[in-house]
C-alpha positions, -999 to +999 in steps of 0.1 A: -272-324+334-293-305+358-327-287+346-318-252+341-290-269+318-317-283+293-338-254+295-310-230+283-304-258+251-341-256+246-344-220+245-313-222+222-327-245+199-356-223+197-340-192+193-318-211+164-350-222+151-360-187+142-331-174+132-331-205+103-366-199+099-364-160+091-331-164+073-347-187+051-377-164+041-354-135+041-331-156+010-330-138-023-336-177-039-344-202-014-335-233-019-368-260-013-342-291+004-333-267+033-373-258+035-375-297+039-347-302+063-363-274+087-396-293+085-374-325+091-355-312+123-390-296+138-407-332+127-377-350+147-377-328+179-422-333+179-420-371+174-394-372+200-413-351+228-447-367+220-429-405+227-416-389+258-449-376+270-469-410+257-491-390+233-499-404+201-473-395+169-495-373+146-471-362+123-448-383+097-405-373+099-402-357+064-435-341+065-435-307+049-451-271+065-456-240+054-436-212+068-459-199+088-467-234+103-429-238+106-425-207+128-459-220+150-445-257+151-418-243+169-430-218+193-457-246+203-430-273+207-404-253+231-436-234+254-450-270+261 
């Protein structure tokens, strides 16, 4: 896979991100395992970039955000 192809998938993932994110807050009853399963797949995708860049794991996989830390988690880990 060349460059560009990744960057497209990461700006998809992103974009999908969001659209999860503000679907979620825009539920008429949310449900709090699908809270936890964003915060899982944004969890995943920081543990594996910090590996990849050598920098030290500061977050646990099934550690749980707020939204707004949800929607910041994931404009900070797709603009690194």
């Amino acid at each position: 896979m060349k460059k560009d192809s990744y960057l497209k998938q990461l700006q998809y993932e992103s974009c999908s991100n969001d659209r999860i994110i503000d679907a979620y807050i825009k539920a008429s009853f949310p449900i709090e395992s699908t809270h936890q399963i964003i915060s899982h797949n944004l969890n995943a995708f920081s543990i594996w970039l910090k590996r990849i860049k050598n920098e030290e794991v500061t977050i646990k996989l099934w550690d749980s955000h707020t939204i707004d830390e949800l929607k910041l988690l994931n404009v900070t880990l797709y603009t690194d």
